[in-house]
KOLKELO-109175 format. One record per residue (C-alpha): residue in one letter; x, y, z; residue number from 1; chain. Coordinates in steps of 0.05 Angstrom, whole numbers, always signed. Example, Ala and Ser with C-alpha at 12.3 -4.5 7.8 and 13.67 -1.06 7.14 Angstrom:
2
("A"; (+246; -90; +156); 1; "A") ("S"; (+273; -21; +143); 2; "A") 
% end
This chain:
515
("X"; (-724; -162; +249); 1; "A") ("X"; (-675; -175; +200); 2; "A") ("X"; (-617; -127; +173); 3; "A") ("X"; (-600; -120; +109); 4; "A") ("X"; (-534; -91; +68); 5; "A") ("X"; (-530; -69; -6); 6; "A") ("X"; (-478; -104; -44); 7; "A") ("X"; (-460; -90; -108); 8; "A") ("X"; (-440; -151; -140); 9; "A") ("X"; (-402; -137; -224); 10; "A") ("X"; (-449; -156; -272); 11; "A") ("X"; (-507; -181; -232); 12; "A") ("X"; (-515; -107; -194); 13; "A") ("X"; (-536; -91; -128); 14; "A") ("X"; (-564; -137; -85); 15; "A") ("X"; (-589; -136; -13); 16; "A") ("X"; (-556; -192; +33); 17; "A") ("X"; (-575; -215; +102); 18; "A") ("X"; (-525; -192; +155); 19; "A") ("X"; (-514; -232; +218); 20; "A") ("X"; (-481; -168; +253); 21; "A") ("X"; (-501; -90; +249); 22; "A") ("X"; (-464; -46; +214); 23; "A") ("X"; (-410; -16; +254); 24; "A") ("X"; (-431; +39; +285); 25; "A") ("X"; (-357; +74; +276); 26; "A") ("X"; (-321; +76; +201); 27; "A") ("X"; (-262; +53; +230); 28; "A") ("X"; (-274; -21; +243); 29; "A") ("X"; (-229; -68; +250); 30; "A") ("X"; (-228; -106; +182); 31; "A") ("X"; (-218; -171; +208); 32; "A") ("X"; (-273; -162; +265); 33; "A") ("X"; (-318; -147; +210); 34; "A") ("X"; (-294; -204; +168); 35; "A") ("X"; (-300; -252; +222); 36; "A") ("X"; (-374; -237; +235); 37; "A") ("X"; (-393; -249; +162); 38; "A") ("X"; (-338; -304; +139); 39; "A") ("X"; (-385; -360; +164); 40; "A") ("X"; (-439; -329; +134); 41; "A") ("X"; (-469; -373; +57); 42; "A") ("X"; (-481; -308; +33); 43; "A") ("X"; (-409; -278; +33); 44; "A") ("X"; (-378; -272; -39); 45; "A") ("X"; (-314; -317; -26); 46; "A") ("X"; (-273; -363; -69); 47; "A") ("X"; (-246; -360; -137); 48; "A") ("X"; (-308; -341; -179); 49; "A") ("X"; (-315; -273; -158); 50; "A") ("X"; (-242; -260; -185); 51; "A") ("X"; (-265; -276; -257); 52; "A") ("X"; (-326; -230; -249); 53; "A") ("X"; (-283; -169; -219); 54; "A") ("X"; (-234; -178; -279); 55; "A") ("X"; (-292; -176; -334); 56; "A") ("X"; (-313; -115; -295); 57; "A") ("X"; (-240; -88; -302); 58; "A") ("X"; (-239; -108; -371); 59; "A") ("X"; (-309; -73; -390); 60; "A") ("X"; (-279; +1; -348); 61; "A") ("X"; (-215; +0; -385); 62; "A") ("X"; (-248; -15; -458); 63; "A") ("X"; (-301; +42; -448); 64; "A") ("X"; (-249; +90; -425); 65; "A") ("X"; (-195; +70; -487); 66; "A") ("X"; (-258; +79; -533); 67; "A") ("X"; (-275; +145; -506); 68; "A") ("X"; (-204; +164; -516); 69; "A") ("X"; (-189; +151; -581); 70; "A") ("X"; (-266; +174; -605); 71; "A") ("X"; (-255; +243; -573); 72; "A") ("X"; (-179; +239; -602); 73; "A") ("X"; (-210; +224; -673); 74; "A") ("X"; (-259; +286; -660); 75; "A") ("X"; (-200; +327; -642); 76; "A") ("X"; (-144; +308; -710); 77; "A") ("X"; (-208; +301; -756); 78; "A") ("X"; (-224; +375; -750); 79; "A") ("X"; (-190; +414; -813); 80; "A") ("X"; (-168; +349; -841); 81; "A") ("X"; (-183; +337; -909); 82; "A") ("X"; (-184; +275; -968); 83; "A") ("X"; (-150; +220; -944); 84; "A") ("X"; (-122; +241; -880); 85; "A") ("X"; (-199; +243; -859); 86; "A") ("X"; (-208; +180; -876); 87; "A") ("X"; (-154; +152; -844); 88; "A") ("X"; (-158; +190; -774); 89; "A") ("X"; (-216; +143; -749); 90; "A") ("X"; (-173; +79; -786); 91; "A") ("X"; (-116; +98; -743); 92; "A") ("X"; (-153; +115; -674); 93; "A") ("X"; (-187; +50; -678); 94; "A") ("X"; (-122; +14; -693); 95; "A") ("X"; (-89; +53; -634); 96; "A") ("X"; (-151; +31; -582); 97; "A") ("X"; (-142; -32; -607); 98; "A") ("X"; (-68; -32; -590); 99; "A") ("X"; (-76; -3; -520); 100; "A") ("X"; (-135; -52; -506); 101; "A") ("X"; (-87; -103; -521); 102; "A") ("X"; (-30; -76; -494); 103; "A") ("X"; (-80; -82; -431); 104; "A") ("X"; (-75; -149; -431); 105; "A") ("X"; (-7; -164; -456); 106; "A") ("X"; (+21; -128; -390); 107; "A") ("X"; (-19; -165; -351); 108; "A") ("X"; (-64; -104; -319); 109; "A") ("X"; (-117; -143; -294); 110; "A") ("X"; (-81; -203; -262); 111; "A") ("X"; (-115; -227; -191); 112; "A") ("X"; (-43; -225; -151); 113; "A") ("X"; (-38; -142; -174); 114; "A") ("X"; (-106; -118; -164); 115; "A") ("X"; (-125; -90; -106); 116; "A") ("X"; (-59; -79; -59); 117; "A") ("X"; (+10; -48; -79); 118; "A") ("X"; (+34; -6; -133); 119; "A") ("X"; (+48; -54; -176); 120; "A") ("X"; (-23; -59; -205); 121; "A") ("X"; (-13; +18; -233); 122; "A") ("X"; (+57; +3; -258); 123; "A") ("X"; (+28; -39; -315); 124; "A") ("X"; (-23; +10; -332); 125; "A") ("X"; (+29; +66; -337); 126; "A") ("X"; (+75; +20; -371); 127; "A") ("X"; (+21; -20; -425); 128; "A") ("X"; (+2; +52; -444); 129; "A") ("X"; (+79; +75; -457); 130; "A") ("X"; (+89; +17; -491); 131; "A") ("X"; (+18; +29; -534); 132; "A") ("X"; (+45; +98; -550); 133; "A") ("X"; (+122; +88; -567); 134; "A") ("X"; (+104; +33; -614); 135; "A") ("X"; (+52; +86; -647); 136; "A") ("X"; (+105; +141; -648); 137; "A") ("X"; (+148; +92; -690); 138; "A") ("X"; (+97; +83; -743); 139; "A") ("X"; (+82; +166; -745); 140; "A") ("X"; (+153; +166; -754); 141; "A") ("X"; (+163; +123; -797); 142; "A") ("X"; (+105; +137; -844); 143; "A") ("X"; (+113; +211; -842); 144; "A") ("X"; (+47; +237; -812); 145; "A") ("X"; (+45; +299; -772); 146; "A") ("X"; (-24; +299; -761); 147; "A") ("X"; (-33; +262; -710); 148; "A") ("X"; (+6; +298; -655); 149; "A") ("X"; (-65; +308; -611); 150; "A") ("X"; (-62; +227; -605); 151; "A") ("X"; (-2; +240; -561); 152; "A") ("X"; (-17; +304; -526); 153; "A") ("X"; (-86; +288; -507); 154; "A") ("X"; (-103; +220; -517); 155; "A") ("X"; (-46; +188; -467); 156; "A") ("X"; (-40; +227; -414); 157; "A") ("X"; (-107; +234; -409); 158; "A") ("X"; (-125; +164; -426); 159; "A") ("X"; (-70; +133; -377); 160; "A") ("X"; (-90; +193; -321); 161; "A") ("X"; (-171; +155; -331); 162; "A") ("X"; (-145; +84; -327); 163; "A") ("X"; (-104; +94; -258); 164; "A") ("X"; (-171; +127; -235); 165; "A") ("X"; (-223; +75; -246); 166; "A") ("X"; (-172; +23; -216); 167; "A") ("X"; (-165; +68; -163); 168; "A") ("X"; (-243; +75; -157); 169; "A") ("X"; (-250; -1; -166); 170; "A") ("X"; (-202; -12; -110); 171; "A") ("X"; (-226; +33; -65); 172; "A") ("X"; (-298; -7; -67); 173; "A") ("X"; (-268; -67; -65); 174; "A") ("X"; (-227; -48; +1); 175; "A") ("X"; (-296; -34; +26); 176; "A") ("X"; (-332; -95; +9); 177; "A") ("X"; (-279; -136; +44); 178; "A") ("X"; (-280; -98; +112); 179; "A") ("X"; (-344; -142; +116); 180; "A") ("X"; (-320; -207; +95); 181; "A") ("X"; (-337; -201; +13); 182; "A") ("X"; (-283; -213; -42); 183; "A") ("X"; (-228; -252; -6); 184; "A") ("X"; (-196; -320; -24); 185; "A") ("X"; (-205; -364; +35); 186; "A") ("X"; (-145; -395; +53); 187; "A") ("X"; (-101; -448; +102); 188; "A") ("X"; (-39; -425; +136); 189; "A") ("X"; (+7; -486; +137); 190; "A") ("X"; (+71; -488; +173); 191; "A") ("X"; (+96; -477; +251); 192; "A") ("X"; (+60; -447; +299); 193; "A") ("X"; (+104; -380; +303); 194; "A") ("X"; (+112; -377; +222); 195; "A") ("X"; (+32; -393; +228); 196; "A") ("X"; (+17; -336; +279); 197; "A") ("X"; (+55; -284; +245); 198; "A") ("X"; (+34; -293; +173); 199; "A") ("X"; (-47; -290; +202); 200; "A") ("X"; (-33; -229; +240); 201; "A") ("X"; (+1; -197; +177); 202; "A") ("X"; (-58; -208; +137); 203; "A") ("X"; (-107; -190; +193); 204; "A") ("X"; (-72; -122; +194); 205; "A") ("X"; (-57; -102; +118); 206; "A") ("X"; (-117; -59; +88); 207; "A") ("X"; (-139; -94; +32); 208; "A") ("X"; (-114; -155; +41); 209; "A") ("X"; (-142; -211; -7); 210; "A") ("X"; (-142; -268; +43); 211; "A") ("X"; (-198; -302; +89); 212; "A") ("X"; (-155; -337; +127); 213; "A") ("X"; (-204; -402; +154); 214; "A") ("X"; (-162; -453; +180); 215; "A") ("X"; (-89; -465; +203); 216; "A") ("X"; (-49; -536; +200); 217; "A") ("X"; (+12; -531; +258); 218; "A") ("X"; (+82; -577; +239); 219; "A") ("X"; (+104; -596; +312); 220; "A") ("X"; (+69; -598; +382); 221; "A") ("X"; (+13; -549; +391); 222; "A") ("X"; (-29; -550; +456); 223; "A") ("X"; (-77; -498; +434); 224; "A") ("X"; (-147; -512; +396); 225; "A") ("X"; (-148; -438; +368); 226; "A") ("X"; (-98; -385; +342); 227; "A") ("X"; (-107; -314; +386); 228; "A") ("X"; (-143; -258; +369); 229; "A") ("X"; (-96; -236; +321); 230; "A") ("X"; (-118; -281; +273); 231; "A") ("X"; (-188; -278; +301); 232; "A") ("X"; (-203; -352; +324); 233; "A") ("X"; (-176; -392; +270); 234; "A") ("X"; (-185; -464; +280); 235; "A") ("X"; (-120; -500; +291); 236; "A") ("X"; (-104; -573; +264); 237; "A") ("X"; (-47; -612; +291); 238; "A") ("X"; (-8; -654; +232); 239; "A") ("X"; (+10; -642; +166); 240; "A") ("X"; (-20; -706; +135); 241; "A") ("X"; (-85; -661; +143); 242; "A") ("X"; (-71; -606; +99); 243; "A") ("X"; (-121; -632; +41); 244; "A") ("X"; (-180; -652; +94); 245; "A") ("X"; (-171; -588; +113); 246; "A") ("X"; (-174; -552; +51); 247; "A") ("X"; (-242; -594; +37); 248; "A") ("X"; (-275; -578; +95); 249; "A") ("X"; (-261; -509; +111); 250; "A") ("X"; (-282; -496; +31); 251; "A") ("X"; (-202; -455; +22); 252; "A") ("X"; (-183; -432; -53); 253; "A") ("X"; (-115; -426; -37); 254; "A") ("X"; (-67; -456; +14); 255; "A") ("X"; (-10; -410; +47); 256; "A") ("X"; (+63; -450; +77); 257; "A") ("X"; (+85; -400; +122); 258; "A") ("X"; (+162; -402; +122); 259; "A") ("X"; (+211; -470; +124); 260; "A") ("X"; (+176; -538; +143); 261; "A") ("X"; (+217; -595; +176); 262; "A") ("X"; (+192; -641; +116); 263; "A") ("X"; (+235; -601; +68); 264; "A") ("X"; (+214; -584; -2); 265; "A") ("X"; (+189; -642; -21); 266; "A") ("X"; (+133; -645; +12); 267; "A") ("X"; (+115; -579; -6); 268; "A") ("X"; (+122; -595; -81); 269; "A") ("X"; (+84; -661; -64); 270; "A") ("X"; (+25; -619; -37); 271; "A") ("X"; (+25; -579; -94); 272; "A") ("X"; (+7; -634; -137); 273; "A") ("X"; (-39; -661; -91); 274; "A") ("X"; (-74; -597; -94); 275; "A") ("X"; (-82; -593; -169); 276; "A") ("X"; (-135; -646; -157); 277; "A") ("X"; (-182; -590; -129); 278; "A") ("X"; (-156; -535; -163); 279; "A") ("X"; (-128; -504; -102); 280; "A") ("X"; (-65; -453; -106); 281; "A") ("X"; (-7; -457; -66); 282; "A") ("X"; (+26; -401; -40); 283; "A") ("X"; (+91; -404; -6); 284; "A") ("X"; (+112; -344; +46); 285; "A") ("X"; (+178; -326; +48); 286; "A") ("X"; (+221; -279; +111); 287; "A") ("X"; (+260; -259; +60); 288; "A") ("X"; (+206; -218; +30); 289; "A") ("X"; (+193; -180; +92); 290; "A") ("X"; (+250; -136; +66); 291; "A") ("X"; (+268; -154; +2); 292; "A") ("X"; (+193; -170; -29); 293; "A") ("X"; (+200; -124; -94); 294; "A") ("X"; (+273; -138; -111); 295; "A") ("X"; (+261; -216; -113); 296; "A") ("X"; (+261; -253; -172); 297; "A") ("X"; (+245; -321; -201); 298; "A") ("X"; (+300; -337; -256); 299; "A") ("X"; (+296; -415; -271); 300; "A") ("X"; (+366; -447; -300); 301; "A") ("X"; (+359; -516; -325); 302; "A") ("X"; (+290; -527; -290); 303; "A") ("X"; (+317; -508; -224); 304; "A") ("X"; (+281; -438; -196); 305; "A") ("X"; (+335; -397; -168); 306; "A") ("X"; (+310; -339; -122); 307; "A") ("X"; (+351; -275; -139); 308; "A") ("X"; (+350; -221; -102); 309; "A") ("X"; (+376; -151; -134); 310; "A") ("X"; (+426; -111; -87); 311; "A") ("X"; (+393; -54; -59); 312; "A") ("X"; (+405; +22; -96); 313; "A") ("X"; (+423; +84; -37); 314; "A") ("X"; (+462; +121; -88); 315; "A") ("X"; (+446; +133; -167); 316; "A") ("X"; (+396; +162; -217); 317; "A") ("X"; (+337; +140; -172); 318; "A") ("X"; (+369; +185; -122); 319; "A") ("X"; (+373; +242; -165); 320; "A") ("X"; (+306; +237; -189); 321; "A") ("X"; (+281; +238; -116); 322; "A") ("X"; (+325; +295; -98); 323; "A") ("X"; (+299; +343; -157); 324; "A") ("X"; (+221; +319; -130); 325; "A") ("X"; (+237; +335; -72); 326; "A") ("X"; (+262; +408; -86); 327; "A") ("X"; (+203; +419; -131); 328; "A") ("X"; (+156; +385; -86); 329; "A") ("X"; (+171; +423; -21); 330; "A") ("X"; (+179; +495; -61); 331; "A") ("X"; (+119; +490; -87); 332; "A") ("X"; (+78; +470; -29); 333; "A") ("X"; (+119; +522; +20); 334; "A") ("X"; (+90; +583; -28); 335; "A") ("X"; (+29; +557; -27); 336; "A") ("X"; (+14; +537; +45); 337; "A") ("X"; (+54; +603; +73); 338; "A") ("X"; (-15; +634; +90); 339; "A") ("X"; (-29; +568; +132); 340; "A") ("X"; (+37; +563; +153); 341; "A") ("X"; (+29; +647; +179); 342; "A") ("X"; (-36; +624; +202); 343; "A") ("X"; (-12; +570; +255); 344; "A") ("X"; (+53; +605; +278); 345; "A") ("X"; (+6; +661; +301); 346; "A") ("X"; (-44; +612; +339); 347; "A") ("X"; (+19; +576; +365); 348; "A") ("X"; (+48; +648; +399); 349; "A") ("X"; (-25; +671; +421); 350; "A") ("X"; (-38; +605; +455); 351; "A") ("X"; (+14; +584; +510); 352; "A") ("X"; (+90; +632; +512); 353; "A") ("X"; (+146; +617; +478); 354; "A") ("X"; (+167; +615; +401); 355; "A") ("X"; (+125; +589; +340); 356; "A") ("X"; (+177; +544; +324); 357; "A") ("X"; (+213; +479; +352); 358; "A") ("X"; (+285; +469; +325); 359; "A") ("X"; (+302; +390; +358); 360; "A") ("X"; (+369; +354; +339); 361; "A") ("X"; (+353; +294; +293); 362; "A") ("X"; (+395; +243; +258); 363; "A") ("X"; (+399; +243; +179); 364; "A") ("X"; (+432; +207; +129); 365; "A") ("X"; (+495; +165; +146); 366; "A") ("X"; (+495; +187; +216); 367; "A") ("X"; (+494; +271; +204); 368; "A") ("X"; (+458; +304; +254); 369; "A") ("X"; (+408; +365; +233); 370; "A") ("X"; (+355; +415; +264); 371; "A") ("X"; (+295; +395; +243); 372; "A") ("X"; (+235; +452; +252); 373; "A") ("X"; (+174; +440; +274); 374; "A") ("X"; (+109; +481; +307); 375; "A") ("X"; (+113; +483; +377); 376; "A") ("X"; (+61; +434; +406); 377; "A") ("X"; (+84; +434; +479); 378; "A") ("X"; (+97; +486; +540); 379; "A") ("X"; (+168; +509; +537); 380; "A") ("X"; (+188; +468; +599); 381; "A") ("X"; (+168; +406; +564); 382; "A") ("X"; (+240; +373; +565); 383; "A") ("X"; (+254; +382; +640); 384; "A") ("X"; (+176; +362; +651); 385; "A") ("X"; (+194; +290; +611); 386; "A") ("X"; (+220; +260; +667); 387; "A") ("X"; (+168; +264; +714); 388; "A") ("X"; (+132; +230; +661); 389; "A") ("X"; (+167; +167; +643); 390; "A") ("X"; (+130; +123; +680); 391; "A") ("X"; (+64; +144; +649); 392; "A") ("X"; (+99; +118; +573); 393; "A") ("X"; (+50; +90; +529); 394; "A") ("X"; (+98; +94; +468); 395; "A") ("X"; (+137; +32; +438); 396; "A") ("X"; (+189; +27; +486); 397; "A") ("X"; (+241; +69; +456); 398; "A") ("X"; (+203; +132; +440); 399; "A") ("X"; (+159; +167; +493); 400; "A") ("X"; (+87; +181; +477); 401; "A") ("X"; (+30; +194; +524); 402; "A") ("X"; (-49; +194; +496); 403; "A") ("X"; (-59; +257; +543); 404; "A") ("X"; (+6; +284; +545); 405; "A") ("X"; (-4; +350; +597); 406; "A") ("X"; (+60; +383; +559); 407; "A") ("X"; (+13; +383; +491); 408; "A") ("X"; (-20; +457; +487); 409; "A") ("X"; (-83; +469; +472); 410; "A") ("X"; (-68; +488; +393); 411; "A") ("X"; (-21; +437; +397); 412; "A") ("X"; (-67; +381; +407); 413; "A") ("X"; (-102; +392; +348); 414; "A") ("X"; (-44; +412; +311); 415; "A") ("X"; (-9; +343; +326); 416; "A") ("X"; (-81; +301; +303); 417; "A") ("X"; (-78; +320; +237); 418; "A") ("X"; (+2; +327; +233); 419; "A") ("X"; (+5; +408; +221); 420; "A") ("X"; (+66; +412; +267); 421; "A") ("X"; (+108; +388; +225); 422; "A") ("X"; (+95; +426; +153); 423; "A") ("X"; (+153; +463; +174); 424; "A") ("X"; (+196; +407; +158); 425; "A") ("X"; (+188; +426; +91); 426; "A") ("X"; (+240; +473; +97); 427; "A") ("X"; (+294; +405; +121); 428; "A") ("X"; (+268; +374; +55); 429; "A") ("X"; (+284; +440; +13); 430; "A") ("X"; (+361; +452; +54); 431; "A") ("X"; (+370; +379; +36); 432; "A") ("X"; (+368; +345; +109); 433; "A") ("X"; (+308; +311; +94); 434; "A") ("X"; (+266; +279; +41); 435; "A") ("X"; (+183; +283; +32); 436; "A") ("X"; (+180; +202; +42); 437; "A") ("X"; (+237; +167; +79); 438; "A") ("X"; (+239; +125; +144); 439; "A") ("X"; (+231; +173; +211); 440; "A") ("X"; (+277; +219; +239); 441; "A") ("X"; (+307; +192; +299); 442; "A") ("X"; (+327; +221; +359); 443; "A") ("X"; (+405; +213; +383); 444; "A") ("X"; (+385; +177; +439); 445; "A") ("X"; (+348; +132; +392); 446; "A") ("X"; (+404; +114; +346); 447; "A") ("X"; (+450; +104; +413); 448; "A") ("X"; (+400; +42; +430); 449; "A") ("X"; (+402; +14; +355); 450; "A") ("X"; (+418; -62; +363); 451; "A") ("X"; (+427; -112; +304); 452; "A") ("X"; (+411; -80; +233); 453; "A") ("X"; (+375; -27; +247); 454; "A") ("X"; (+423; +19; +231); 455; "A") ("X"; (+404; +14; +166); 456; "A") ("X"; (+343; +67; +167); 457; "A") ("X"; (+404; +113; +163); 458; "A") ("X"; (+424; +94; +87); 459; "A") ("X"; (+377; +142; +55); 460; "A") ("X"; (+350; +213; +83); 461; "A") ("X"; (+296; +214; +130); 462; "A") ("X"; (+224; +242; +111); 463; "A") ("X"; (+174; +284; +124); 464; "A") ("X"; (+126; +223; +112); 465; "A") ("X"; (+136; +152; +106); 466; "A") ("X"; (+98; +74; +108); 467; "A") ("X"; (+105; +94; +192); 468; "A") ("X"; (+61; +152; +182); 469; "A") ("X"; (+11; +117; +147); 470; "A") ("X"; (+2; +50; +189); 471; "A") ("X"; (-6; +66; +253); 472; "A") ("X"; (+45; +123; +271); 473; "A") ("X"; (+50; +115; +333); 474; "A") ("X"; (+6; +58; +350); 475; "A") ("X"; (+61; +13; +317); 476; "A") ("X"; (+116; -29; +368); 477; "A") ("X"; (+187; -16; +352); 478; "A") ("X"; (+196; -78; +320); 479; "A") ("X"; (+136; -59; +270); 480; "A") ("X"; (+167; +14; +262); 481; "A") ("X"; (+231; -13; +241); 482; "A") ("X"; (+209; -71; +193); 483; "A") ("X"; (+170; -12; +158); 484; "A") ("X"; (+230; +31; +155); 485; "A") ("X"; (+275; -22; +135); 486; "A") ("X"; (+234; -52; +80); 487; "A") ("X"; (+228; +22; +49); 488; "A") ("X"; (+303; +40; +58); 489; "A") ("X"; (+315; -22; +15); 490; "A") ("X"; (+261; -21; -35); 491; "A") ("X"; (+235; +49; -36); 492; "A") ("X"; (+207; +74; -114); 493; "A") ("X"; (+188; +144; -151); 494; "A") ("X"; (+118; +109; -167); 495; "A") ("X"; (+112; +83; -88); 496; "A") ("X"; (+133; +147; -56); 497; "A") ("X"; (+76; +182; -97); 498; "A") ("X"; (+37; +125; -68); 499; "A") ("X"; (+49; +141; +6); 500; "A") ("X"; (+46; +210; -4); 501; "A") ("X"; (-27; +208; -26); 502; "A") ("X"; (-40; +167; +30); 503; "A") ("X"; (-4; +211; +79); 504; "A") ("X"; (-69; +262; +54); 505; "A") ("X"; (-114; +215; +68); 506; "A") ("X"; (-84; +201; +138); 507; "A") ("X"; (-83; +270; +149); 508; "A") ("X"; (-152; +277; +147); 509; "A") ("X"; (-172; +213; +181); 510; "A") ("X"; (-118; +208; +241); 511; "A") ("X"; (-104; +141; +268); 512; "A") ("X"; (-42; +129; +319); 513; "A") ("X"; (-31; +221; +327); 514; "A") ("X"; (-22; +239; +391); 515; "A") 
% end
């Protein structure tokens, strides 16, 4: 018998699809398991068209929510008005809808590179609407109206709060529809086979990511016939002079040159050209972007593209804006989780002896050591008991972790699954030793070990929460744990710890990688 799925598809609605593989039976599936049973599949929505019909969808959300904005806005001024200001309030609501809509556009909202992965996407919204409203304050100003004060204190916040929310909505489903394969570009990996291996991987892992990837082209000797199970089975082919017959057959929208070929530019910007022909895109993946991606900028001088990359900010403004979110942040959520917090330091006593609390020695900012609290999850004897245990380490290599630690109590192993042992660190964040999202706070034994740069985690505070908490915790090698850390200490933003905090919540209540 066959199985069916319901798909909805933008503007043609929902559909039922044949599926070649059940449903998992688990809501965690792998995404690219999932992608790879349905990527061969005629059915699968893949390519470049279904960009074009997600963006009218995009288009068609924002527009109803701008008109339902400034129509409850006009309700709102046009009561008590009188003569001509009542004829003008719906004149200048429309005018500023209009604006916004456009404004919409002019930032760029609804480009195909934003949507759907990063912050970057709710950047322009936030920004398009500032922009929509400062350029309307000027004219209030400037025309001497004082009516229309509700257009500002309802109709943006609450206009801009709806717009982040259907993209959010939008980008939730379209996460989901491409854990099975839907939505993605399909694309060739072109370069060596270790710049090949590791850009497939990366996309295999990210959530969300946009990319089917359904056939690699290795520069160099290459005895294999497949890539590993990384990338799933992706079909190898030996030579670059195939790039283009492989682009044809494997059906690819976009092809992907994974870091420096031996053929130089050249034949990169040859290929590019070649490619116009089938109205393929070229992407080019950088190493430089695994730490520097958001400070990396194009700035052409005299037709020759020069790739700038801003120095890194540990001290400044930023910095004090993070500080004084921090302060109000952890306050705020210490008064109102101190039942909780009462709660668990009393099931903490009453299950196993010893304290409710664990003070451990961690390393902060430029090498300062701290306390940092947490609920007691093990037996007391837990420290003498570790070494009887290190050859039982499932961790990374540097930290110990066990799946069925015997120190772990029984409150404690709950505790540690959903991360309530350490809401006492909120007390670090409010002294100052920590932050709410930073890189992880090492042990002294770990910063002994650092080799090479990663030293750097220890340029800004550590936190409470961070991109290691919410990909894979402890699941994740070393190398993985510090690439994370390192790319935040360099690039970290107000808008992307916000970000990582909400999906610290949502970590919280689906664990992956506690233990």
């Amino acid at each position: 018998m066959t199985e069916y799925r319901e798909f909805f598809v933008p503007h043609t609605g929902w559909t039922l699809q044949p599926s070649t593989t059940p449903l998992p039976a688990q809501p965690g599936v792998l995404r690219g398991e999932a992608k790879a049973a349905t990527a061969g599949s005629a059915d699968a929505v893949t390519g470049v068209p279904w960009r074009m019909r997600y963006q009218a969808s995009l288009r068609i959300t924002d527009f109803v929510i701008i008109a339902a904005a400034a129509i409850l806005s006009a309700q709102l001024m046009g009561r008590g008005a009188e003569g001509a200001q009542a004829a003008l309030t719906p004149v200048f609501t429309a005018m500023a809808a209009l604006l916004w809509a456009g404004m919409m556009s002019a930032f760029r909202t609804r480009d195909a590179r934003v949507f759907g992965v990063g912050v970057l996407e709710y950047k322009r919204i936030v920004h398009a609407s500032a922009a929509t409203f400062g350029a309307l304050a000027v004219v209030v100003v400037l025309s001497g109206i004082q009516d229309y004060r509700g257009l500002f204190l309802f109709t943006f916040p609450a206009g801009t709060l709806a717009l982040v929310s259907s993209r959010w909505i939008w980008r939730n489903w379209l996460t989901r529809q491409r854990e099975y394969g839907h939505f993605l570009s399909r694309v060739v990996v072109v370069g060596r086979l270790h710049d090949v291996e590791y850009v497939t991987s990366r996309i295999a892992k990210t959530t969300g990511a946009a990319y089917d990837v359904v056939g690699a082209v290795i520069e160099g000797p290459c005895a294999a016939e497949k890539l590993g199970s990384t990338s799933h089975g992706v079909p190898l082919t030996r030579g670059l002079r195939n790039v283009e017959q492989t682009v044809l057959s494997s059906g690819a929208d976009a092809v992907i040159v994974a870091g420096q070929l031996r053929k130089g530019g050249n034949w990169v910007r040859e290929l590019g050209w070649n490619l116009e022909r089938t109205g393929t895109e070229l992407v080019v993946a950088s190493s430089l972007t695994n730490v520097a991606g958001p400070r990396i900028q194009m700035r052409p001088v005299e037709g020759l593209p020069l790739m700038h990359v801003e120095l890194p900010q540990f001290t400044g403004g930023r910095h004090l804006v993070k500080r004084l979110i921090d302060i109000s942040a952890a306050l705020l959520a210490m008064i109102v989780l101190l039942p909780v917090l009462l709660v668990l330091g009393l099931l903490v006593v009453r299950d196993s002896a010893g304290p409710a609390l664990f003070r451990q020695e961690r390393v902060g900012r430029q090498g300062s050591t701290f306390r940092m609290l947490k609920f007691r999850s093990m037996v007391t004897t837990a420290e003498a008991d570790l070494e009887k245990l290190r050859d039982a380490n499932e961790g990374n290599g540097v930290l110990f972790k066990m799946r069925e630690d015997p120190r772990v109590t029984r409150v404690g192993t709950w505790m540690r699954k959903y991360s309530l042992d350490e809401l006492p660190q909120l007390w670090n964040v409010l002294k100052g030793d920590m932050s709410l999202v930073g890189p992880r706070p090492p042990l002294p034994s770990e910063v002994d070990a650092y080799a090479g740069h990663t030293h750097r985690r220890l340029y800004i505070k550590p936190g409470l929460t961070g991109l290691w908490q919410i990909n894979g915790r402890s699941d994740l090698d070393w190398e993985e744990s510090v690439r994370l850390d390192l790319y935040y200490v360099e690039n970290w933003s107000v808008t992307g710890d916000l970000m990582i905090m909400w999906r610290t919540l949502k970590v919280m209540l689906k664990p992956e990688g506690a233990y």
